[in-house]
C-alpha positions in Angstrom: -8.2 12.6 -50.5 -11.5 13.1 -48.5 -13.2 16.2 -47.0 -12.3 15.2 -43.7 -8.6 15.8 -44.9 -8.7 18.9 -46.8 -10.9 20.4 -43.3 -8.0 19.6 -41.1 -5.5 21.8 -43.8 -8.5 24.4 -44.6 -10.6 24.7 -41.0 -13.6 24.3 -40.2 -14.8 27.6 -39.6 -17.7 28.4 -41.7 -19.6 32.1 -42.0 -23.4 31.9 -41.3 -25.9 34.5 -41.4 -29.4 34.2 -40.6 -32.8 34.0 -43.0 -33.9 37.0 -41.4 -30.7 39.3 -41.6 -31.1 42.3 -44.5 -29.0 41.8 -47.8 -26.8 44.6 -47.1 -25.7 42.7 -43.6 -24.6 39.8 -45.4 -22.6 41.8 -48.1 -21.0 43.6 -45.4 -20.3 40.3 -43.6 -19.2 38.8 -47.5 -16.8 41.9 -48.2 -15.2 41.8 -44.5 -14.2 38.3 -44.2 -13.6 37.9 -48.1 -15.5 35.3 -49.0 -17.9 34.5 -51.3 -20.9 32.9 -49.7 -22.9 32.6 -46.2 -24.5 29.0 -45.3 -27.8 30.5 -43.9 -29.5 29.2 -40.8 -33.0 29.1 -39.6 -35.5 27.1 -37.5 -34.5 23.8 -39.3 -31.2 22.5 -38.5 -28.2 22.4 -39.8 -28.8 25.1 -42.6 -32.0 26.7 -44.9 -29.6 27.3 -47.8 -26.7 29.3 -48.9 -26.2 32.9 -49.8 -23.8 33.4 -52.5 -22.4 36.4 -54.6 -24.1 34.8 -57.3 -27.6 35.1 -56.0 -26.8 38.8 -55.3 -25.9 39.6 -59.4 -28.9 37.7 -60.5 -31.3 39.4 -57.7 -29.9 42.7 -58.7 -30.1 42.2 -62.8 -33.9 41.4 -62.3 -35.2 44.2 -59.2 -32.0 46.3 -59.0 -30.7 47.6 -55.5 -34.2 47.6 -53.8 -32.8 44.0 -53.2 -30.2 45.6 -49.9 -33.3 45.7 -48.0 -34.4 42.8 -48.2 -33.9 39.3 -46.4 -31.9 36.6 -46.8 -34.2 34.2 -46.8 -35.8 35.9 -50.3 -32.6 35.8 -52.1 -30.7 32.6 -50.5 -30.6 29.3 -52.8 -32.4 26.8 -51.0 -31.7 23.9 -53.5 -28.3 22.9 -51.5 -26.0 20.1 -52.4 -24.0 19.1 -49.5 -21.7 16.0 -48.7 -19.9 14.1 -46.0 -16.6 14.1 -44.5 -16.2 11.4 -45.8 -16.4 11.9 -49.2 -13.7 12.3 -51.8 -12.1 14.9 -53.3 -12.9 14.0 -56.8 -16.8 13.1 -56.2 -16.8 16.7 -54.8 -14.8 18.0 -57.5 -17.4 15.8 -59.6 -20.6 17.1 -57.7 -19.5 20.7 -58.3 -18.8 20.6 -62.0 -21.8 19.1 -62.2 -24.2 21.0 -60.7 -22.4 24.2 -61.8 -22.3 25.2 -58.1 -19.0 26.8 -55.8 -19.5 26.1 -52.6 -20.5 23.0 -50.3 -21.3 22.5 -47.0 -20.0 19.7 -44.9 -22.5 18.0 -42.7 -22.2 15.3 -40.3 -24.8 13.6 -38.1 -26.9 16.2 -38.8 -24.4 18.9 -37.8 -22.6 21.8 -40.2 -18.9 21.4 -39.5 -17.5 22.6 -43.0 -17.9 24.6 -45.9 -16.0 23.8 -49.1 -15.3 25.9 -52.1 -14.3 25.5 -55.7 -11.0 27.2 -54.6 -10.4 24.9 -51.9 -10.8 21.7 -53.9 -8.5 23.1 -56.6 -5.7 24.0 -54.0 -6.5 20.4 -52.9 -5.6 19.0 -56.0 -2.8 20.9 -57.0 -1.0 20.0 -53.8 -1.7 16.5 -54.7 -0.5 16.7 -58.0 2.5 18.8 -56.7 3.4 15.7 -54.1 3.1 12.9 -56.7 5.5 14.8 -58.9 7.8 15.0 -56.2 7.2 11.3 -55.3 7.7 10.4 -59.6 10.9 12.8 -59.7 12.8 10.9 -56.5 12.0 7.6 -57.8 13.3 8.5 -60.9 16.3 9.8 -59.8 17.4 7.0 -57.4 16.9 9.1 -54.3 
């Protein structure tokens, strides 16, 4: 399966928050649309980085809550992986494991039109897997 596939089942709506928004914008924005990270936009196209709950527990650990006031941009992870629509699910599923990381952006000619997570390439898969079993049990049975 490609990303191109699992974007036409999942959408390609993605959540993103500027540099320059406060920490406590982008929690609110986190906690209302339950999700679990922002792709974060700023003067250079198509993203700056990505704003995860991850960056928030580690932020917090080392200067405690100070941290709501402050910008994205300080927090953000600006070391993002991103891939292709047309790449497949298992070099994702490779990528992420990998680089220990749970959420991808999609970009195409130089435009965001995705955002991938560990959950949606694991729902991915299992549909797959689900399919192929059904596809093993008719063949099996004569059907």
């Amino acid at each position: 399966m490609r990303v191109s596939q699992l974007l036409k089942v999942k959408g390609r709506e993605v959540a993103t928050i500027s540099e320059d928004r406060t920490v406590e914008e982008a929690l609110v924005m986190l906690r209302e649309r339950q999700i679990g990270a922002l792709v974060v936009t700023g003067p250079t196209p198509p993203l700056v980085g990505i704003f995860s709950e991850r960056d928030v527990v580690r932020a917090l650990a080392a200067r405690g809550a100070t941290i709501l006031a402050e910008r994205v941009g300080q927090l953000m992870s600006t070391d993002v992986s991103v891939c292709g629509e047309s790449n497949e699910l298992h070099e994702l599923m490779t990528m992420m494991t990998e680089r220990r990381i749970r959420h991808v952006p999609v970009v195409d000619g130089g435009s965001l039109v995705g955002l991938v997570s560990i959950g949606d390439v694991v729902k991915a898969r299992l549909d797959e897997l689900e399919h192929d079993k059904r596809d093993l049990l008719e063949y099996v049975s004569g059907r």
